[in-house]
OpenMM code with the backbone's topology and positions (N, CA, C; nanometers):
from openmm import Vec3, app, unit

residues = "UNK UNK UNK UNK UNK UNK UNK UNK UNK UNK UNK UNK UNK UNK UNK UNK UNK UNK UNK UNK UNK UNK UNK UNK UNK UNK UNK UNK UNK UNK UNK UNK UNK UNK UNK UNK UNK UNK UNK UNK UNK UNK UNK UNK UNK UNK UNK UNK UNK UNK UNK UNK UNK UNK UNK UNK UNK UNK UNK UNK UNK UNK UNK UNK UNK UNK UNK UNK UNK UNK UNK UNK UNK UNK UNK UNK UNK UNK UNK UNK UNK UNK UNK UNK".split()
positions = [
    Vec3(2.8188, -0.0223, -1.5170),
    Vec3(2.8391, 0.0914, -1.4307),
    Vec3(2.9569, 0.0722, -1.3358),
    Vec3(3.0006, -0.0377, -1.3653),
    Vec3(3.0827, -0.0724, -1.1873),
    Vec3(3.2888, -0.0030, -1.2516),
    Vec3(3.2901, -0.0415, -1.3819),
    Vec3(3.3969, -0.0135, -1.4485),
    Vec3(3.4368, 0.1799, -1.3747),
    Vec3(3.4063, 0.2473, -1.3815),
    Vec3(3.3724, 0.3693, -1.3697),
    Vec3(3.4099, 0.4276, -1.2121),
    Vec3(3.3187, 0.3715, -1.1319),
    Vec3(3.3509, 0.3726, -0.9803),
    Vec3(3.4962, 0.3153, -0.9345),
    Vec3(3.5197, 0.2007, -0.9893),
    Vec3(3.5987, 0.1092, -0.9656),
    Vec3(3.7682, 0.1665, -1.0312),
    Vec3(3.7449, 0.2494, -1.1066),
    Vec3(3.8943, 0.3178, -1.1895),
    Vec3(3.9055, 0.4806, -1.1977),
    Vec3(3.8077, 0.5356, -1.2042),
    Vec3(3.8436, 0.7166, -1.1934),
    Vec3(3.8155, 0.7099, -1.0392),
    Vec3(3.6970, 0.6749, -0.9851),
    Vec3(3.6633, 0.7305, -0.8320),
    Vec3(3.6987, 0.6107, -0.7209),
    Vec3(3.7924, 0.5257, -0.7635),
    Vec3(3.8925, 0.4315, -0.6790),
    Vec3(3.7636, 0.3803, -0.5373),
    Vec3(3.6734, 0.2889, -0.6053),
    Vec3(3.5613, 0.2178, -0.5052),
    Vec3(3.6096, 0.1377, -0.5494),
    Vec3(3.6031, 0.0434, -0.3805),
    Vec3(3.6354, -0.1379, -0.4340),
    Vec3(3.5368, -0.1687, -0.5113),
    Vec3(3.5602, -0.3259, -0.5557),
    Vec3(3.4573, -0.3675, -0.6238),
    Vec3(3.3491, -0.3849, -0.5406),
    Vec3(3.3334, -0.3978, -0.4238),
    Vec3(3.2281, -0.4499, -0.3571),
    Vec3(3.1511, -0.3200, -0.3375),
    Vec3(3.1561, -0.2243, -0.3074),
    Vec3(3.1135, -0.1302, -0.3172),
    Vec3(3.0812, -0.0334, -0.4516),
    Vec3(3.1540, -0.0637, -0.5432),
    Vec3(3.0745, -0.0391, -0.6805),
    Vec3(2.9523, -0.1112, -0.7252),
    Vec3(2.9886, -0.2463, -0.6818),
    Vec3(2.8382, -0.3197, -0.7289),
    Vec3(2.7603, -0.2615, -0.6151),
    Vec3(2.7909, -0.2607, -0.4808),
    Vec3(2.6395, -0.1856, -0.3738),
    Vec3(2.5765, -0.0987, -0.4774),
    Vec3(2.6522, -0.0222, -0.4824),
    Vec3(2.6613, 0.1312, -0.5477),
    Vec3(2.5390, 0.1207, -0.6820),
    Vec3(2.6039, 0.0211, -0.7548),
    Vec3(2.5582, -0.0043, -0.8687),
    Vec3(2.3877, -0.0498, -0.8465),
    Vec3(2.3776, -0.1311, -0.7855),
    Vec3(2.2479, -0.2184, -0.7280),
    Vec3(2.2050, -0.0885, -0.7018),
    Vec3(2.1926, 0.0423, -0.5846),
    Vec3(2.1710, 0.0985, -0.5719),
    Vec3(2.0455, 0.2407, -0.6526),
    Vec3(2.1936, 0.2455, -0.7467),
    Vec3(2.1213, 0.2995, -0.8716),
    Vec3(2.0122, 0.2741, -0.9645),
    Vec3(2.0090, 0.1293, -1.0008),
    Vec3(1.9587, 0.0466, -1.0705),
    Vec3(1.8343, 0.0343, -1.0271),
    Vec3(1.7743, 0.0340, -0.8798),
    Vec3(1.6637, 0.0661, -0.8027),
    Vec3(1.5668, 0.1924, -0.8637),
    Vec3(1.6619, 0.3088, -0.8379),
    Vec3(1.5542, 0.4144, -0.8485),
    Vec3(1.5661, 0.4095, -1.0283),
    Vec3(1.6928, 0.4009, -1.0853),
    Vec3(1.6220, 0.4177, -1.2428),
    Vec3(1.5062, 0.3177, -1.2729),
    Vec3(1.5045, 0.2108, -1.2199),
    Vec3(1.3939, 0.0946, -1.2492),
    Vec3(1.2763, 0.1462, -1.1594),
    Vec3(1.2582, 0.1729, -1.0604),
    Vec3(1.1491, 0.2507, -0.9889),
    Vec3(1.1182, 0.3885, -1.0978),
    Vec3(1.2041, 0.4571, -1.1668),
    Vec3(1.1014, 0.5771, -1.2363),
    Vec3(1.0466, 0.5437, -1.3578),
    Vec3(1.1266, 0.3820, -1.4017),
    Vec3(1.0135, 0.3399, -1.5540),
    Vec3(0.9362, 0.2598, -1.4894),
    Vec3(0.9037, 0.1730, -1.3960),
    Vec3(0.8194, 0.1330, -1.3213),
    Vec3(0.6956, 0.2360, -1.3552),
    Vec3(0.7130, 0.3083, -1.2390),
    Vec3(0.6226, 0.4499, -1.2453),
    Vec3(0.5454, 0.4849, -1.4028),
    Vec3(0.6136, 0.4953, -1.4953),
    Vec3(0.5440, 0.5461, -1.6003),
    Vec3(0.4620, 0.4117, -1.6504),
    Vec3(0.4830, 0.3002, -1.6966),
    Vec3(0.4238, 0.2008, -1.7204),
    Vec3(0.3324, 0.1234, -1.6474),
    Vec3(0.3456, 0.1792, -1.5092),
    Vec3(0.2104, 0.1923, -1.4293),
    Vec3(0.0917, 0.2605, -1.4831),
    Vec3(0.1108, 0.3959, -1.4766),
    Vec3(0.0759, 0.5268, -1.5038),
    Vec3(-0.0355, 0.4542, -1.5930),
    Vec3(0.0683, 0.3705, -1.7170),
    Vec3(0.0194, 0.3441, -1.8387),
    Vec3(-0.0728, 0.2271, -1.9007),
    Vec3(-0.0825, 0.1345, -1.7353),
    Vec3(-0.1482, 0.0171, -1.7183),
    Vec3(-0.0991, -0.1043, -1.8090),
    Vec3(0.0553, -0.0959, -1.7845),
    Vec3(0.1105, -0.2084, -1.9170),
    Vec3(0.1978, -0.3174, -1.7896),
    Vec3(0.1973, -0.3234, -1.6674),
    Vec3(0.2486, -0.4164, -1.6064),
    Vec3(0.1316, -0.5523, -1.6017),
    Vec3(0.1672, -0.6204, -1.6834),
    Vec3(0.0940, -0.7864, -1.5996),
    Vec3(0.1520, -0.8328, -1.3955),
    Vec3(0.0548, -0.8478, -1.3445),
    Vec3(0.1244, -0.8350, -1.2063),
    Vec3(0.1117, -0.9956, -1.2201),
    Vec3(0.0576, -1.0526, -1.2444),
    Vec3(0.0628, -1.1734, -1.1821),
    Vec3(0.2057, -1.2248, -1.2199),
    Vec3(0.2520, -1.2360, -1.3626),
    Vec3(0.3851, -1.2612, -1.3746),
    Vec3(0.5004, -1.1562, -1.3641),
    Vec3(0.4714, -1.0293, -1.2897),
    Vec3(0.5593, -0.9572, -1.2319),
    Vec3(0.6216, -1.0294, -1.1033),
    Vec3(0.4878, -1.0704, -1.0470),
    Vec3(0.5117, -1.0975, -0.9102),
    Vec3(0.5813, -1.2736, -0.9231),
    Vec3(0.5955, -1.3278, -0.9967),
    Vec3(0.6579, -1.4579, -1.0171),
    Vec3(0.7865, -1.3978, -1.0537),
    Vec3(0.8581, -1.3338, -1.1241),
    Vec3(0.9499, -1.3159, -1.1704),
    Vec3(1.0185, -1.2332, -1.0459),
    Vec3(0.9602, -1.1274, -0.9879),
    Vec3(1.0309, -1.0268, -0.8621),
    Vec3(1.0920, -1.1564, -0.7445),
    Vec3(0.9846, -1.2370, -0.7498),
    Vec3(1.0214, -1.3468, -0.6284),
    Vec3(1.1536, -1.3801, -0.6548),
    Vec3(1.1810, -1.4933, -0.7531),
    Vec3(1.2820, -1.5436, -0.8249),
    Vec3(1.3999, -1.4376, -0.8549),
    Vec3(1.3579, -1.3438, -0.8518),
    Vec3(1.5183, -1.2352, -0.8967),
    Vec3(1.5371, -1.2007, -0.7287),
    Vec3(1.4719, -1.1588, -0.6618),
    Vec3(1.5290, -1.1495, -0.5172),
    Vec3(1.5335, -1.2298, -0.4533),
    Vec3(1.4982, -1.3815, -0.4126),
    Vec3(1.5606, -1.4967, -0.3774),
    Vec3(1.6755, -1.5066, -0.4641),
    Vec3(1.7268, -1.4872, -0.5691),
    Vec3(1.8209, -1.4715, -0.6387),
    Vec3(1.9174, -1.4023, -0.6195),
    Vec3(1.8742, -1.3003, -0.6558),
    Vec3(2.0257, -1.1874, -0.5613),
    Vec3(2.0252, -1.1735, -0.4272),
    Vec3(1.9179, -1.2313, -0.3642),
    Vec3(1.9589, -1.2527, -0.2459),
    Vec3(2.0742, -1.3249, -0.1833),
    Vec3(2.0727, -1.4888, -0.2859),
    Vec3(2.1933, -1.5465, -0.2369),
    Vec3(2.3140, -1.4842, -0.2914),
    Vec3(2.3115, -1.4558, -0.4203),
    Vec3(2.4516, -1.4040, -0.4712),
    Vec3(2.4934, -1.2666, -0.3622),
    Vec3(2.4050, -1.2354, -0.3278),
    Vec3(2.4923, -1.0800, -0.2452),
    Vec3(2.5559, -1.1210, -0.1270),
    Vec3(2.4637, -1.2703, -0.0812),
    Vec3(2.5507, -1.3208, 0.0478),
    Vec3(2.6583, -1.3750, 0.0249),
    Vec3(2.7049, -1.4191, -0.1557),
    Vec3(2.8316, -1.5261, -0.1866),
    Vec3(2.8897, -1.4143, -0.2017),
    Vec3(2.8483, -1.2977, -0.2585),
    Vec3(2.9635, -1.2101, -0.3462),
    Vec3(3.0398, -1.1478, -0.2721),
    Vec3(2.9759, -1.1384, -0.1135),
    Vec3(3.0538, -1.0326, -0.0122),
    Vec3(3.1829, -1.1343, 0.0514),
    Vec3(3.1539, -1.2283, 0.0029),
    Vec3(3.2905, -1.3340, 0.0787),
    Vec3(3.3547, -1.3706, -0.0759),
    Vec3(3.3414, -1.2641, -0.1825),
    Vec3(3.4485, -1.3475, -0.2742),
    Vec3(3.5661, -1.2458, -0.2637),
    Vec3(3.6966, -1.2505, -0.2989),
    Vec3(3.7719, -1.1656, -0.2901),
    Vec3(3.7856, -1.0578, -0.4042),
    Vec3(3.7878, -0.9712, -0.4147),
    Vec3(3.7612, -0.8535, -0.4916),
    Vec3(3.8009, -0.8330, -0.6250),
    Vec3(3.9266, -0.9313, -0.6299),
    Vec3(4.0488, -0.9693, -0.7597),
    Vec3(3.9352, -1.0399, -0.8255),
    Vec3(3.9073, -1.1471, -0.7818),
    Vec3(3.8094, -1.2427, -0.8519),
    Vec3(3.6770, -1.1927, -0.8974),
    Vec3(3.6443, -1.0764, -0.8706),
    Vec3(3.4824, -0.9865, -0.9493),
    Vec3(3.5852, -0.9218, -1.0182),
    Vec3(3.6759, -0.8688, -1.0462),
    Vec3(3.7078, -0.7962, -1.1280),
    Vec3(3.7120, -0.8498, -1.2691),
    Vec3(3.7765, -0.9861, -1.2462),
    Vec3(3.8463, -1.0762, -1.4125),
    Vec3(3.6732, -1.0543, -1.4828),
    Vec3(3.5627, -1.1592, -1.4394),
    Vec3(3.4562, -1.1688, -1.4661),
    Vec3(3.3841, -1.0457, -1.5438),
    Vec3(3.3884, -0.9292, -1.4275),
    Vec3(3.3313, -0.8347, -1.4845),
    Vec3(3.3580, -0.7189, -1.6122),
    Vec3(3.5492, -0.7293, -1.5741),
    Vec3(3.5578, -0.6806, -1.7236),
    Vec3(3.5634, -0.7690, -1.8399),
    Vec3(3.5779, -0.8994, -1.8349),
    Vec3(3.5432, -0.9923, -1.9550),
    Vec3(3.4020, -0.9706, -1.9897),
    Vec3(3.3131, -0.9560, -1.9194),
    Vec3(3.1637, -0.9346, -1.9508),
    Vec3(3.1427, -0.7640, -2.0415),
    Vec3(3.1847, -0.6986, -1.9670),
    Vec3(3.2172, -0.5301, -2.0059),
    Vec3(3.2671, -0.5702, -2.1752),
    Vec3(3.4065, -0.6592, -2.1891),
    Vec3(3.4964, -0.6559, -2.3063),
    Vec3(3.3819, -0.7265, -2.4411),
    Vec3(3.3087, -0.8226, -2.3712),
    Vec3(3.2582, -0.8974, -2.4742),
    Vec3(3.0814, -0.8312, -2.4918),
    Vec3(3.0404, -0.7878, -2.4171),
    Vec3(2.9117, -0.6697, -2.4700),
    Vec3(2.9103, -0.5183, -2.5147),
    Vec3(3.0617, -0.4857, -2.5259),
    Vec3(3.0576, -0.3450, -2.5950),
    Vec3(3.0610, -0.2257, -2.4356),
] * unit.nanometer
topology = app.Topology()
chain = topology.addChain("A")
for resn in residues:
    res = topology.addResidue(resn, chain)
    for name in ("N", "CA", "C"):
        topology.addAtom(name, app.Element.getBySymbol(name[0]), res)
């Protein structure tokens, strides 16, 4: 998603990924919702895995805001180039 913000609607990178994180919330909050609905979440290893991904991006959001903006770019479109 960040390709997009970052080249037609001229957002730094740091603010495309906010942006991005952002989004990624409520689309994951409305399949959340249905697979609730549907009684298919295991919580106990939800709740092991939620820990570990937000202690997780927790630190990266504190490294990523002090990296310089040139340097998320190389990364992210090599990642973009090599998954289609």
């Amino acid at each position: 998603m960040v390709p997009l913000p970052t080249g037609q609607l001229t957002l730094s990178q740091h603010r495309a990924h906010a942006t991005s994180l952002a989004v990624i919330c409520f689309i994951a909050a409305s399949g959340v919702i249905g697979y609730l609905h549907a009684g298919n979440i295991e919580w106990g290893l939800a709740a092991t895995l939620i820990l570990g991904r937000v202690l997780g991006t927790h630190a990266g959001t504190r490294t990523l805001v002090h990296v310089p903006a040139r340097q998320i770019r190389l990364p992210g479109a090599s990642a973009s180039a090599l998954t289609g």
